[in-house]
C-alpha positions in Angstrom: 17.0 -33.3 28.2 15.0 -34.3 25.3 15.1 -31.7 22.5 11.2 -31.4 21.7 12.1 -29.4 18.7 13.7 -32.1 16.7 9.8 -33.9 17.4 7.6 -31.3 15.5 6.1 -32.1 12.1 8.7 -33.1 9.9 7.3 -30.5 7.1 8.5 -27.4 8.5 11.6 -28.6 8.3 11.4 -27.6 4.7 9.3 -24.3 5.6 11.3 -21.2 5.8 10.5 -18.0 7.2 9.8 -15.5 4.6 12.5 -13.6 4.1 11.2 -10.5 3.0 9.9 -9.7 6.7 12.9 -11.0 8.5 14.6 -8.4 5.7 12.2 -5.9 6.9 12.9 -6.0 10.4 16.5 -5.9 9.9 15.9 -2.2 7.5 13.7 -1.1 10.7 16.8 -0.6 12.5 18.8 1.9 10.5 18.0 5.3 11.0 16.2 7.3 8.8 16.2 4.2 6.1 13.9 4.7 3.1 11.6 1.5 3.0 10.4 0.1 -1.0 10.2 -3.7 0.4 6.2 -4.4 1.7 3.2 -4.3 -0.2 2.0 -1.6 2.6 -0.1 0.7 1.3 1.1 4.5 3.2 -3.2 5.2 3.0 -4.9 5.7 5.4 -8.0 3.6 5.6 -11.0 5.6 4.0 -12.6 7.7 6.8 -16.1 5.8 6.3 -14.8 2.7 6.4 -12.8 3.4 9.5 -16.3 4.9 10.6 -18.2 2.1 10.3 -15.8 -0.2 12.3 -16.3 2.7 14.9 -20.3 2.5 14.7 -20.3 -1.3 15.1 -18.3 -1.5 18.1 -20.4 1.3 19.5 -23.2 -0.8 18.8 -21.4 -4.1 20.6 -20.7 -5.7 17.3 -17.8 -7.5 19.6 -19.6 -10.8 19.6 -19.1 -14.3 17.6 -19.9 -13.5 14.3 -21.2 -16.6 11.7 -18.6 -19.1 10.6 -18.9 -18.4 7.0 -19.3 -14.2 7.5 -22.2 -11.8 8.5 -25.5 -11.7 6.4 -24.2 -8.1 5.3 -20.9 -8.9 3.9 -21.7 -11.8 2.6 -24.1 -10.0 0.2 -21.8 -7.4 -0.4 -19.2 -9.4 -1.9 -21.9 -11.1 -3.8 -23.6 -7.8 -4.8 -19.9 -6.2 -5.5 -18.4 -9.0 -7.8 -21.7 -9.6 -9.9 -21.7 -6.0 -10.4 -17.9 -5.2 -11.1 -17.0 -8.4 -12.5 -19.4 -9.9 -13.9 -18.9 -13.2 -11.2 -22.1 -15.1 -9.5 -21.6 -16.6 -6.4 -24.6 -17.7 -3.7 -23.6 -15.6 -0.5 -25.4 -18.3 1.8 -23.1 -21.1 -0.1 -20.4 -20.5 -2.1 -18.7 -17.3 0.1 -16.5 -17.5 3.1 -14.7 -14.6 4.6 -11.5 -15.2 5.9 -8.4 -13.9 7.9 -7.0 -12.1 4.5 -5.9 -14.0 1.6 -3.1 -15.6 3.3 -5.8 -17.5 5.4 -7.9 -17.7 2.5 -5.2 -19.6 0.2 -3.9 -21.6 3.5 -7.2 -22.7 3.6 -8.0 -23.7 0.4 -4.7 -24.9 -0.6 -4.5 -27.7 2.7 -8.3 -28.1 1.7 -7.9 -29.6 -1.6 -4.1 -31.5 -1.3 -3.0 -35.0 -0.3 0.0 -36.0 0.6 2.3 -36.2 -2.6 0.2 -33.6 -4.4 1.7 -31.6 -6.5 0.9 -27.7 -6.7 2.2 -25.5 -9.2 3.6 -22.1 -8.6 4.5 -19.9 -11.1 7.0 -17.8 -9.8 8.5 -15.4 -9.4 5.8 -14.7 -6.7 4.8 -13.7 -3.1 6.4 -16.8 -0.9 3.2 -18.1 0.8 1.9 -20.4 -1.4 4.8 -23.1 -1.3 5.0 -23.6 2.2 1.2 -23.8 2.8 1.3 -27.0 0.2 4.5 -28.4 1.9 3.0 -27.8 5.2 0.1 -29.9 4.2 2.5 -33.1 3.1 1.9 -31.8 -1.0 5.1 -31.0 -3.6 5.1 -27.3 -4.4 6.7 -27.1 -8.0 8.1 -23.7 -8.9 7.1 -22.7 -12.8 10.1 -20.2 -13.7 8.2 -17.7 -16.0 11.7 -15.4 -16.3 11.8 -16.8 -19.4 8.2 -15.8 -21.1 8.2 -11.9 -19.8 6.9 -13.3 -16.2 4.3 -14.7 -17.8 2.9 -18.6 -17.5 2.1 -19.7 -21.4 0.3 -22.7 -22.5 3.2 -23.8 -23.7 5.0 -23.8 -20.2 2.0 -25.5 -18.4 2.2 -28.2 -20.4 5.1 -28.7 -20.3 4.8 -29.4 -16.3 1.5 -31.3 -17.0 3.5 -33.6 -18.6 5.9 -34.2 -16.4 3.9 -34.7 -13.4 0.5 -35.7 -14.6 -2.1 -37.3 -12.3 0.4 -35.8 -9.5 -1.2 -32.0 -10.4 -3.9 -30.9 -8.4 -3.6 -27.4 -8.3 -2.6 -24.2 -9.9 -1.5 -20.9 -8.8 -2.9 -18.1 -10.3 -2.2 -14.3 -9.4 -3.3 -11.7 -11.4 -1.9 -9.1 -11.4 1.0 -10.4 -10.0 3.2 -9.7 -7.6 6.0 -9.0 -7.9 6.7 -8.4 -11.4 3.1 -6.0 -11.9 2.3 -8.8 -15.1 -1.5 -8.7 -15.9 -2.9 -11.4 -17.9 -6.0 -10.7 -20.3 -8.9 -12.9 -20.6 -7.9 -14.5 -23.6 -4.4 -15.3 -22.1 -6.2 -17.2 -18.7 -8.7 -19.0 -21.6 -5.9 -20.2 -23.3 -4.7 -21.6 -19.8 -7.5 -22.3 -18.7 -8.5 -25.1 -21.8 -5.5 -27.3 -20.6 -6.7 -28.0 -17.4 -10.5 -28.2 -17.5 -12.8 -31.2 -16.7 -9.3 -32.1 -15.0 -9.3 -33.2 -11.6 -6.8 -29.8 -11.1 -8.0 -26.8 -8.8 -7.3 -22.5 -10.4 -6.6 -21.3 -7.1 -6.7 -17.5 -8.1 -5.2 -14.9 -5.7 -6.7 -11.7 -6.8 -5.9 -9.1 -4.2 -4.7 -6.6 -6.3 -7.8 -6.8 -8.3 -8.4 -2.9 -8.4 -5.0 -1.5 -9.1 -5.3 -3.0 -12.5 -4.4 0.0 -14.7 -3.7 -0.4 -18.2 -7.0 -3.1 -19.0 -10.0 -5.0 -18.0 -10.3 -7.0 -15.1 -10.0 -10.7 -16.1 -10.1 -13.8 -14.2 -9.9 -17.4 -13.7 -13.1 -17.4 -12.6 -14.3 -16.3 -15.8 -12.7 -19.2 -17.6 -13.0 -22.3 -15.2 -15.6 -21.1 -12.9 -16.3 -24.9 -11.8 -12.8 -25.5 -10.9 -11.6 -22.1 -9.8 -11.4 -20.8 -5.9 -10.7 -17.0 -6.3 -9.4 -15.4 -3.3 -9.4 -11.5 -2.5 -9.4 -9.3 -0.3 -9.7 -5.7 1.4 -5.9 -5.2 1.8 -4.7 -3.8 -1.2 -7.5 -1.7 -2.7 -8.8 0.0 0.7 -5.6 0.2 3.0 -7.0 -2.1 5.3 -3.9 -4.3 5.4 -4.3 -4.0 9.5 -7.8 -5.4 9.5 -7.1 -8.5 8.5 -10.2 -9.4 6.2 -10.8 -11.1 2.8 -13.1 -13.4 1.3 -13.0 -17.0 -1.0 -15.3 -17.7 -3.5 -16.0 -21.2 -5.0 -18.7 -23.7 -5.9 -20.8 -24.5 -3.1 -19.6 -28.4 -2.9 -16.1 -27.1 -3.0 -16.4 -24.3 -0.5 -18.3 -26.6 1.7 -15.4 -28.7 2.1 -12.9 -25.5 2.4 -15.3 -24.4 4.9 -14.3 -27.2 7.1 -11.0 -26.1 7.2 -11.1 -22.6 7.5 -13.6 -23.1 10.8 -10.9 -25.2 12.6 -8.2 -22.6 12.1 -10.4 -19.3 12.7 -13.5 -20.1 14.6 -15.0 -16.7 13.1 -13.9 -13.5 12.0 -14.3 -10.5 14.2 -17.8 -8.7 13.8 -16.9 -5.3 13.3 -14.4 -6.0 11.0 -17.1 -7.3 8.7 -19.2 -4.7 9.1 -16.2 -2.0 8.1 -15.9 -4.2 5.1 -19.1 -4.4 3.8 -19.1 -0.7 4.1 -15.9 -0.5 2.0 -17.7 -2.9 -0.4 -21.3 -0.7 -0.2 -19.2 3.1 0.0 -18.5 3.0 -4.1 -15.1 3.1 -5.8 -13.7 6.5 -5.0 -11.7 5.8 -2.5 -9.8 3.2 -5.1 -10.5 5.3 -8.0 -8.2 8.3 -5.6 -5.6 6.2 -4.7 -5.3 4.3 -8.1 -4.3 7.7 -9.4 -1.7 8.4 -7.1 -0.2 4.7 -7.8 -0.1 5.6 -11.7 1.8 9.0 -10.3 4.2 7.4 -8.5 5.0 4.3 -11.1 5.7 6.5 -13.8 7.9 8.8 -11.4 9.9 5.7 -10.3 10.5 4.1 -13.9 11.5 7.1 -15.3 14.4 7.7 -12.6 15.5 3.5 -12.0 15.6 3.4 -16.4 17.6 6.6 -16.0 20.3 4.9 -13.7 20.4 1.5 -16.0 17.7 -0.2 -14.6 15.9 -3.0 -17.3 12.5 -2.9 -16.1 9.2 -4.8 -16.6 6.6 -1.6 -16.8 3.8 -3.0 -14.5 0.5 -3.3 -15.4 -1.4 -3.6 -12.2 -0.3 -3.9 -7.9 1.9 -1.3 -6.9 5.9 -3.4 -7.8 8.3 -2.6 -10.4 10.7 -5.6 -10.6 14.2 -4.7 -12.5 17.1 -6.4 -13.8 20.1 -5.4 -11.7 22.4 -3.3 -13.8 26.1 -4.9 -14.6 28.1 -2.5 -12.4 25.9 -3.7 -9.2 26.5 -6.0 -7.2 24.7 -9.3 -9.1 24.0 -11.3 -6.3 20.5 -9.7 -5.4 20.5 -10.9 -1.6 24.3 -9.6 -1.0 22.8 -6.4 -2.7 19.8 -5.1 -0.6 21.8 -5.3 2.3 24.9 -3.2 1.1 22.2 -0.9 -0.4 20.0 -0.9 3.2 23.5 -0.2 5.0 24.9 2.5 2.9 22.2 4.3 0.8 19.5 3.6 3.6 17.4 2.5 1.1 16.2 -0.7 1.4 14.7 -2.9 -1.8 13.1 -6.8 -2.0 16.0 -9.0 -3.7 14.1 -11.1 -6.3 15.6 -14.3 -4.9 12.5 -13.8 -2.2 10.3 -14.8 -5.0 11.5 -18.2 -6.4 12.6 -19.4 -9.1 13.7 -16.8 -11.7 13.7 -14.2 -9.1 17.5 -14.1 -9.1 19.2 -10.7 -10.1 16.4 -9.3 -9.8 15.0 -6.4 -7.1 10.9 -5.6 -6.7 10.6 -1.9 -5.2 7.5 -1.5 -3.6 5.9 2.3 -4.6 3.0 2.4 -1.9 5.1 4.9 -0.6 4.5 8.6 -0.3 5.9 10.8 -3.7 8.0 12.7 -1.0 9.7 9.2 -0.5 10.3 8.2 -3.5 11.8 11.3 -4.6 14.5 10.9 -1.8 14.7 7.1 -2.3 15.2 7.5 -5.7 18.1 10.4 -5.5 20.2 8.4 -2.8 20.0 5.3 -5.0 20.8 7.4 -7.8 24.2 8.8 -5.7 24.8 5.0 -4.7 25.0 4.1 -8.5 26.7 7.0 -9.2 29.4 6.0 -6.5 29.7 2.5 -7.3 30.5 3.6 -11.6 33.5 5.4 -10.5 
């Protein structure tokens, strides 16, 4: 018998799963197991949203949408980013609404790589943006940034400039980030931005946690390389809709003209009344975000106080909803080792920062889109684990 497996693209032979799922599904298992890994907001999506889904599908809003999005969301996310953010982009031209980001930057990433491309990622950060560039034949660099508070620096970027030069033809960029909560300013993304433009090099900008941005202004690559920037978002994050499965790509029209050719092969369309529960997120206001935002800010605070309390170093985050911490000395160091003795007898279960890449290592992200109620228990059994293992 010929083993067909050992025939598949030779690629995804480098591609792992991500780990933080396959973790995920192992936690499911334990009873009564207090959950701090996924970026799953525990809102509900807001009722008029959900409403309008409701009316469209009334209305058989169940057939082929557009390739590139409805008329009506299209504008929206136009109308909503001029008027937020201060961004311009044609809805009939330089818009496309994908499956969620992680179409999104699969699209765009395969889009603008050629074999033996090199894309940097600045990591630590969420483990999708490697394996689409390997997938596509491309070298995914990992930028350690544990060094420069989690931060990429001029100084860092160059550095890998240098090293791979003509080789570079794109740039992760998420802001905030995740997992580590690090917010960039303007000036910060300027600064980065001025070593890379009128370069044949692509600012992919994953910006899904846009709106849970607490402690400044929203800033973007889009703002400082608008020409050479595709900036990626999404409904996820800031409305609960993680379940619908809907974001959007913005870019110049020659370059989202070419993404669009991509992203039609692997989605046909996206599904009409999704798009039509979107663009009523997009038209409802910002109270919804505004509410939840609040309770984010609650519930950070909460957690930092209680992890520092225990021994925890951790990064205060400005934006998303992850703290990532050092792992105290009388913890187990190895992060992976640790989430599973801490998922098995605390019934807690944590992210180990070795998910993230490079400079992820004894390191833990705790997710805190979980209810208050949650954390409060989470946060006294981990307390009693510590405790235990000081004795």
């Amino acid at each position: 018998m010929v083993e067909m497996s050992k025939h598949m693209r030779a690629t995804l032979n480098d591609v792992p799963t991500l780990k933080l799922f396959d973790f995920s599904t192992f936690v499911s298992k334990i009873p009564d197991v207090i959950k701090f890994t996924l970026g799953e907001p525990d809102f509900d999506t807001p009722e008029y949203v959900k409403q309008a889904g409701i009316r469209a599908l009334e209305n058989n809003r169940t057939h082929y949408a557009p390739q590139r999005g409805t008329a009506g969301l299209l504008q929206a996310v136009s109308d909503n980013l001029a008027e937020r953010y201060g961004l311009h982009y044609d809805p009939q031209t330089e818009i496309l609404i994908t499956n969620g980001v992680t179409e999104g930057a699969y699209a765009a990433i395969t889009a603008v790589t050629n074999p033996g491309d090199v894309v940097l990622v600045p990591t630590p950060t969420f483990s999708i943006y490697g394996p689409d560039a390997i997938i596509g034949g491309a070298k995914a660099v990992e930028v350690d940034t544990s060094a420069t508070d989690f931060r990429l620096t001029p100084a860092l970027l160059q550095k890998y400039l240098d090293k791979y030069g003509d080789r570079v033809k794109a740039i992760i960029f998420v802001n905030p980030a995740n997992p580590t909560g690090v917010v960039y300013t303007q000036q910060e993304l300027n600064d980065l931005a001025a070593l890379i433009k009128g370069k044949p090099i692509f600012a992919i900008s994953d910006e899904i946690y846009s709106e849970l941005n607490y402690d400044g202004e929203y800033a973007s690559m889009a703002k400082a390389l608008p020409d050479q920037t595709i900036l990626a978002n999404g409904f996820s994050k800031s409305y609960a809709m993680t379940g619908w499965r809907i974001g959007y790509l913005c870019a110049p029209k020659d370059i989202t003209s070419e993404i669009f050719k991509v992203h039609s092969f692997i989605m046909m369309d996206i599904a009409t009344f999704t798009q039509d529960a979107a663009e009523a997120a997009l038209r409802g206001g910002t109270d919804a975000i505004t509410a939840m935002d609040k309770q984010y800010i609650e519930r950070r605070d909460y957690m930092l106080a209680r992890l520092e309390k225990m021994g925890f170093k951790c990064t205060r985050p400005m934006g998303a909803f992850y703290i990532f911490t050092k792992i105290p000395s009388f913890l187990n160091q190895d992060d992976t080792k640790l989430i599973y003795q801490l998922a098995e007898e605390a019934h807690v279960a944590v992210t180990a920062g070795t998910f993230f890449g490079a400079g992820g290592e004894g390191y833990l992200r705790f997710s805190y889109a979980t209810a208050m109620d949650q954390i409060k228990a989470g946060m006294d059994r981990l307390e009693h684990f510590c405790q235990n293992q000081q004795k």
